[in-house]
C-alpha positions in Angstrom: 0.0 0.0 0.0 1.7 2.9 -1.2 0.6 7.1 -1.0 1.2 10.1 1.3 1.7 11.0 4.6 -1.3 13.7 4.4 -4.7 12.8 2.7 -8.3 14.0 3.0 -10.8 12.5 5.0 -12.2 10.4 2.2 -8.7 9.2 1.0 -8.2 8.4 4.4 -11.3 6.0 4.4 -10.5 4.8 0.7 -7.3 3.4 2.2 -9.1 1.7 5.1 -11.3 -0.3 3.0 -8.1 -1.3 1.0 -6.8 -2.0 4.2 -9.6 -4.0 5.2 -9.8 -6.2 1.9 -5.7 -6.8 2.3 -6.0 -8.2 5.7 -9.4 -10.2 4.9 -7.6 -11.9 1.9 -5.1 -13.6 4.5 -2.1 -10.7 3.7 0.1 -9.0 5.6 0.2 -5.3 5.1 3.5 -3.3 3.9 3.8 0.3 3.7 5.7 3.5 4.6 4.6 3.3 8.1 3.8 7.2 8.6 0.2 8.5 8.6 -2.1 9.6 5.8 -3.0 7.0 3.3 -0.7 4.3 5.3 -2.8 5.2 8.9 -5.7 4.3 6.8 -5.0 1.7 5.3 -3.0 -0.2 8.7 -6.3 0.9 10.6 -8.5 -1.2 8.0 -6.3 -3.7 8.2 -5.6 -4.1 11.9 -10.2 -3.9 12.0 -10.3 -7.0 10.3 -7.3 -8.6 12.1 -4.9 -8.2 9.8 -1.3 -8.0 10.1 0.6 -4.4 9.5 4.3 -3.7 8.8 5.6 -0.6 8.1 9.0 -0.2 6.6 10.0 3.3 8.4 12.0 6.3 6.8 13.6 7.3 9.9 15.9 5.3 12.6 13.6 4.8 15.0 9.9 2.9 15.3 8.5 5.7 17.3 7.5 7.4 13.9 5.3 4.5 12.8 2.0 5.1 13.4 -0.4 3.9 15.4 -1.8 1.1 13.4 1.8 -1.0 12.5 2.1 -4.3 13.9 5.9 -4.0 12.8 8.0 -1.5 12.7 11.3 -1.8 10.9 13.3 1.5 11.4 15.6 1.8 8.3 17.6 5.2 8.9 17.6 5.0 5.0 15.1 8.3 4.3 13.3 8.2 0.8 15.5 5.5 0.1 13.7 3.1 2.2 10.7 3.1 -0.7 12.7 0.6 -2.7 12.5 -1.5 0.7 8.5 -1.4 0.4 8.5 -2.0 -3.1 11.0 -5.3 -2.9 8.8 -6.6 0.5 5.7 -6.5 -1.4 4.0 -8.7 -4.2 2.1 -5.9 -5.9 1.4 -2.3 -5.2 -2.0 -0.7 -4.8 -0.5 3.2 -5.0 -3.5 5.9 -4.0 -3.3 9.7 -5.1 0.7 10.6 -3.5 3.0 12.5 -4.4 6.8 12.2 -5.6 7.5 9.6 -3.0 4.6 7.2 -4.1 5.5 7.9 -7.6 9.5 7.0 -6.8 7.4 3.4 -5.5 5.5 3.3 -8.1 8.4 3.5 -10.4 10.8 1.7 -9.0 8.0 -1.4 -9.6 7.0 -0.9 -13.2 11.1 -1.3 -13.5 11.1 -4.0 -11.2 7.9 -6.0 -12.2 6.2 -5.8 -9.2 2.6 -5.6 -10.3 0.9 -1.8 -9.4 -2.6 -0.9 -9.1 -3.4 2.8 -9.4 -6.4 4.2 -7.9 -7.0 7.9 -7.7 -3.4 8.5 -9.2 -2.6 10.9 -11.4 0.4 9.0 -13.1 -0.3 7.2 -15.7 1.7 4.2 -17.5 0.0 1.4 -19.9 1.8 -1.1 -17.4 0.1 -0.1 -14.5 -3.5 -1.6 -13.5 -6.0 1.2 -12.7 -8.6 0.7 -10.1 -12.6 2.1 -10.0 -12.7 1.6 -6.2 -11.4 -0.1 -3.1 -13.0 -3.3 -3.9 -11.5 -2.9 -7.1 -8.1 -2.5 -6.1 -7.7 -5.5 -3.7 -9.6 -7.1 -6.8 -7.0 -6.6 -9.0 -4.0 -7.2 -6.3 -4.7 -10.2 -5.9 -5.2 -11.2 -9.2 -2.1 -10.2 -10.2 -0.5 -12.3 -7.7 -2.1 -15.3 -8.1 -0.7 -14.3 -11.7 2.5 -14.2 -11.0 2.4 -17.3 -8.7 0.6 -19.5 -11.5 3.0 -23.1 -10.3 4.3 -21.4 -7.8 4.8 -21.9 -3.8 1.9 -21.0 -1.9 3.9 -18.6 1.1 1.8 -17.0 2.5 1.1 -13.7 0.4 1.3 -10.2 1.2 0.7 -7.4 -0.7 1.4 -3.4 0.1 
């Protein structure tokens, strides 16, 4: 689950029911850790008793917010957005700003599947959402994708 540290009120709950539908599938949830879009989507997930992690920009877990499960302090800055995009199986990136695009980025060159919902970039490889639903819809589908004869660890998306 990728997108900013501020959002709007209905961004905030757009997040939550992506959080929600993550941690229902069985998933563990990995983002930035910080508030905004990753609060909401950690407090979805942790309501339906769902795991969070949050991979952490600074060098201690005290920044995470309330919501992550696990913190893992990196010290690495804006650098620590490869670190979510490596952890994570596909992407679901809502509205952000030049940190989610560096995520989103760095998985259209990596392969990691990215589902777009509300986001203003635009690249025929990524998979655009109409909704939350939608969105853990597509995640999931493009894992199982990916996975087609593979191991069955268990999954997690961000």
């Amino acid at each position: 689950m990728i997108g900013s540290a501020q959002c709007s009120r209905e961004i905030y709950g757009l997040a939550e029911r992506v959080g929600e539908g993550i941690a229902r599938r069985g998933a563990i949830l990995i983002c930035g850790g910080l508030g905004g879009v990753m609060e909401g989507a950690c407090k979805g997930a942790k309501a339906a008793g769902g795991t969070t992690v949050g991979i952490l920009p600074g060098a201690t877990a005290e920044q995470a917010n309330a919501y992550v499960d696990i913190p893992i302090a990196t010290g690495l800055s804006l650098a620590r957005n490869l670190l979510v995009v490596r952890s994570s199986q596909a992407l679901i990136a809502i509205e952000g700003r030049y940190g989610t695009l560096s995520e989103i980025a760095f998985s259209l060159q990596l392969g990691v599947p990215v589902i777009g919902l509300r986001t203003t970039y635009s690249d025929p490889q990524m998979i655009r959402a109409n909704d939350a639903e939608d969105a853990v819809e597509q995640a999931f589908a493009s894992i199982a994708g990916s996975h087609a004869g593979g191991s069955a660890r268990r999954r997690s998306t961000a």
